[in-house]
PAVO-228334 format. One record per residue (C-alpha): residue number from 1; x, y, z. Coordinates in steps of 0.1 Angstrom, whole numbers. Example, Ala and Ser with C-alpha at 12.3 -4.5 7.8 and 13.67 -1.06 7.14 Angstrom:
2
    i     c1     c2     c3
    1    123    -45     78
    2    137    -11     71
This chain:
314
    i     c1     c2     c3
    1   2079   1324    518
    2   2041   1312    509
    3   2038   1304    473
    4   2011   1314    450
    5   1994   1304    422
    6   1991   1332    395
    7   1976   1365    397
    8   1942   1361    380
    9   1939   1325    397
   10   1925   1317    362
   11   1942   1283    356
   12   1934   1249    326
   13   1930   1215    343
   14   1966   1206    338
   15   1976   1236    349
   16   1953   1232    384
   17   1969   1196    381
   18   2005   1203    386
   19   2001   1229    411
   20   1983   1207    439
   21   2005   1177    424
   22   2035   1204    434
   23   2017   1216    462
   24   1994   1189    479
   25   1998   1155    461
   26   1990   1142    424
   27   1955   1139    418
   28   1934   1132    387
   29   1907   1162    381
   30   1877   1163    365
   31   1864   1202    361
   32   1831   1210    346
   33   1846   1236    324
   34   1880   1225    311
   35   1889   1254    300
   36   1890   1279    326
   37   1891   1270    362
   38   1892   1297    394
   39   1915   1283    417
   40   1944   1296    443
   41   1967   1276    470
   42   1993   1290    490
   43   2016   1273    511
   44   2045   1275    538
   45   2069   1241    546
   46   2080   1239    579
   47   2108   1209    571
   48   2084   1179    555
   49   2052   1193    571
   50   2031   1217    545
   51   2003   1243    555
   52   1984   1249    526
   53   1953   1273    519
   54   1933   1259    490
   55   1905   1283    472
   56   1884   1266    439
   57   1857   1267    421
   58   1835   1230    417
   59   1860   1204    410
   60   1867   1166    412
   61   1899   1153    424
   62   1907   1115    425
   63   1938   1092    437
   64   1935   1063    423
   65   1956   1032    427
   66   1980   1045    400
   67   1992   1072    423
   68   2000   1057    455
   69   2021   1032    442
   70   2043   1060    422
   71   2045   1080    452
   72   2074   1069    478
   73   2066   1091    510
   74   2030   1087    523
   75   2011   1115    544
   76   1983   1121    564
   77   1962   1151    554
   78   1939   1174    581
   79   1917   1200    562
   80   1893   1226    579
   81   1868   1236    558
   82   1862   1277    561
   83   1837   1280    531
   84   1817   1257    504
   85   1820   1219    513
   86   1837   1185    501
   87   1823   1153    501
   88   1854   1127    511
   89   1859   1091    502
   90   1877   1068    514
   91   1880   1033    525
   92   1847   1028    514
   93   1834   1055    537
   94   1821   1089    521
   95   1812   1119    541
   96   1800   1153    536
   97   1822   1184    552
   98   1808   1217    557
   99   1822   1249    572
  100   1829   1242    609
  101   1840   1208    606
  102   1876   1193    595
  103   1884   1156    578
  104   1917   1138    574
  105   1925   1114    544
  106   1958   1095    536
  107   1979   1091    506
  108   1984   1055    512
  109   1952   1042    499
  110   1927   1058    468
  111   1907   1091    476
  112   1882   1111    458
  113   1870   1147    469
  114   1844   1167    456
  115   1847   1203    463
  116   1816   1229    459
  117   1815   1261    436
  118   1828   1286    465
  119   1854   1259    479
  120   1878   1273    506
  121   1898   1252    534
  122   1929   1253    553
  123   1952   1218    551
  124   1983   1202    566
  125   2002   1180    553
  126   2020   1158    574
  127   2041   1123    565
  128   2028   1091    579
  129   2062   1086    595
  130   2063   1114    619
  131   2034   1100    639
  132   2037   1077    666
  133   2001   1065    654
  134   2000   1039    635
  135   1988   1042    602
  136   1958   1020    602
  137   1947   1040    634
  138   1947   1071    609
  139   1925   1052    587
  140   1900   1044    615
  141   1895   1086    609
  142   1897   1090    574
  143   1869   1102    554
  144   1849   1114    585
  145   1836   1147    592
  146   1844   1158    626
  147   1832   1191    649
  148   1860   1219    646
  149   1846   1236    676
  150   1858   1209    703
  151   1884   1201    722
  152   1920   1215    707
  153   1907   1216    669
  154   1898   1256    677
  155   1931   1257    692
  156   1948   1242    659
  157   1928   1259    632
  158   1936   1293    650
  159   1975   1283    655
  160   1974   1273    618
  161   1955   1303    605
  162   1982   1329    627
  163   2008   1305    613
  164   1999   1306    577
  165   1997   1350    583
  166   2032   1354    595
  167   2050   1328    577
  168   2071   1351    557
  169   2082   1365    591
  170   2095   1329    605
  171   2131   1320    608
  172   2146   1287    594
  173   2158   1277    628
  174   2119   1286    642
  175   2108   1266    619
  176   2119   1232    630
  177   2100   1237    665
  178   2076   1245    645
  179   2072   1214    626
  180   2077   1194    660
  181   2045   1214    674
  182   2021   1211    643
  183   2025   1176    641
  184   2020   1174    679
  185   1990   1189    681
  186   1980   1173    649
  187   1981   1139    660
  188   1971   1148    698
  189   1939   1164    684
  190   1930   1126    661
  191   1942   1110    690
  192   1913   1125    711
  193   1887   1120    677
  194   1897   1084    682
  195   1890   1081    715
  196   1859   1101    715
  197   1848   1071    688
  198   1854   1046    714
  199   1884   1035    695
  200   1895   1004    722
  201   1868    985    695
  202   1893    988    672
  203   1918    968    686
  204   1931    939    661
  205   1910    907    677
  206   1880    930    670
  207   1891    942    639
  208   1899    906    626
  209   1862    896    638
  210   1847    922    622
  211   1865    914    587
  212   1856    876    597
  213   1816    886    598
  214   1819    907    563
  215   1836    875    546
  216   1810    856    559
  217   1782    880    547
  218   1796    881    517
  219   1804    845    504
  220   1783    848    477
  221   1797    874    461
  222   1821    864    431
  223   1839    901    433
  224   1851    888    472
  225   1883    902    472
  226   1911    918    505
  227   1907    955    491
  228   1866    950    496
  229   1867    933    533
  230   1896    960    541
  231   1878    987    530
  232   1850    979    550
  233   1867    979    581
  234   1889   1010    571
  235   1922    995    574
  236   1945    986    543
  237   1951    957    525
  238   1985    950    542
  239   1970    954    576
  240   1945    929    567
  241   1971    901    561
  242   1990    910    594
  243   1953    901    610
  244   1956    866    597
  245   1992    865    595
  246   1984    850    630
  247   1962    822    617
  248   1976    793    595
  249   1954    808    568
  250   1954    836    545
  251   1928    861    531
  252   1923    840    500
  253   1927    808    518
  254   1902    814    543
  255   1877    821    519
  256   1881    794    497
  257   1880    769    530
  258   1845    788    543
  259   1831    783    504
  260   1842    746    506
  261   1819    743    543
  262   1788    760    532
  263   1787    737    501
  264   1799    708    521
  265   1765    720    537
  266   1742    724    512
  267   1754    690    495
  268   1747    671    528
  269   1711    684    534
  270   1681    666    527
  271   1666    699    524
  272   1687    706    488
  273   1688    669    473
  274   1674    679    443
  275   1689    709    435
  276   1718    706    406
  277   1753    708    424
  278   1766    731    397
  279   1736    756    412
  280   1751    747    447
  281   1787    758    436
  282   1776    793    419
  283   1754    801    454
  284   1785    800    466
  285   1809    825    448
  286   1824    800    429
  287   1825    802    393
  288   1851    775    375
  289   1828    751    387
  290   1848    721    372
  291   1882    737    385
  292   1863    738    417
  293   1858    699    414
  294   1892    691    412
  295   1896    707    444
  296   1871    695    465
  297   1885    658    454
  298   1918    671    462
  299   1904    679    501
  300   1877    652    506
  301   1890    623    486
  302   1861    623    466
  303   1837    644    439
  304   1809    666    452
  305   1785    641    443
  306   1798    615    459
  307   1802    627    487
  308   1765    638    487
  309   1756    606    480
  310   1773    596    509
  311   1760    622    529
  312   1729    610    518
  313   1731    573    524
  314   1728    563    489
């Protein structure tokens, strides 16, 4: 049977808390007024996949790093938006969604949603695992808002609405043919979102080459870190280091190596003789600049400025 939150819907943040923690997935909240909140879910499991109506007042909801790690099972959320609208971030993409449209997120990675005063969607839950996608393809779609009048996503908001109505009605045998055809049409309906996207560009030689051209852009920045060139690419941390799992370098290595060239660089120009080699070093991202010494012996045999006077002929 659908469960309910209680009759006045008039719930505290914890309270709000441990119903979509129960319900949905843990989240931190952050509610305007603490003290009372408007908010209502019901839901129906068919085996591990959830249908869930969520109705709220303005809210704040955020997984942070904290929660995916504590949770074991991962999933892959679709929400319709009916009324009010979210704004969706995730792998450093944030999108607005507004009645009409639908998003997905996952629970594998940090999320924040925003949700408007007169908030009302229609979810699925389903886990990661009962897709034949993988789940960095899922990421490709997260935080996106997509048209819920095309192709099959009329056909699955209207199955899930007529679903959600007669659940009470549905027989535990029903149910697990039930489950099999959600998450079919689920992942049928990304699958065609990801095609629509031209998603062949998001094979791994051009995924790798994209991460390649941020690192590069991005040299200079001392915060240079996986979770930044992932997120910009939309694909986790641990699909990252698969994509150079091919090379002979890792994330960290490659990085370090790229720093070492463009200072290489800048030592042997004519252009920069004069400029301080400790300025050189910091251009560069690095910031133990005598640690850094050490290792650029340890590679070229000699000391930065040596080697520049080298470079030099001096």
């Amino acid at each position: 049977m659908a469960k309910e939150s209680g009759p006045n819907n008039s719930l505290d943040k914890k309270s709000w808390a441990q119903l979509m923690e129960k319900t949905v997935m843990p989240f931190g909240f952050d509610i305007p007024n603490s003290k009372v909140f408007e908010g209502r879910i019901t839901s129906a499991n068919f085996l591990d996949t959830s249908l869930f109506s969520l109705v709220s007042g303005t809210h704040a909801a955020e997984r942070t790093q904290e929660h995916v790690q504590t949770q074991t099972e991962n999933y892959c959320v679709v929400s319709f938006q009916l009324t009010g609208f979210l704004y969706l971030t995730q792998f450093g993409r944030r999108t607005k969604v507004e009645p009409g449209q639908f998003s997905t997120y996952t629970s594998d990675a940090p999320v924040q949603i925003e949700g408007s005063r007169d908030y009302h969607s229609l979810g699925v839950k389903v886990p990661l695992s009962r897709f034949s996608s993988s789940p960095e393809e899922l990421h490709q779609l997260s935080a996106t808002a997509f048209s819920a009048d095309q192709g099959l996503a009329p056909a699955v908001q209207s199955f899930l609405h007529h679903l959600k109505a007669g659940n009470g009605s549905i027989s535990a045998p029903a149910r697990v043919g039930i489950s099999q055809h959600v998450v079919g049409m689920i992942e049928q309906m990304l699958r065609s979102q990801n095609a629509d996207r031209g998603s062949t560009e998001t094979s791994a030689e051009v995924l790798r080459e994209r991460c390649l051209t941020y690192i590069e852009s991005n040299l200079q920045n001392y915060d240079l870190n996986p979770q930044m060139i992932a997120e910009d690419s939309f694909i986790s941390t641990r699909y990252l280091h698969q994509l150079f799992s091919q090379s002979d370098l890792t994330v960290a290595r490659y990085i370090r190596k790229r720093r070492i060239e463009r200072i290489r660089e800048d030592l042997a120009s004519p252009l920069r003789a004069l400029e301080p080699i400790e300025q050189i070093v910091l251009r560069w991202g690095i910031q133990n600049v005598s640690y850094f010494g050490q290792v650029f012996k340890q590679i070229e045999g000699c000391t930065p400025a040596e080697f520049r006077r080298r470079a030099l002929g001096q």
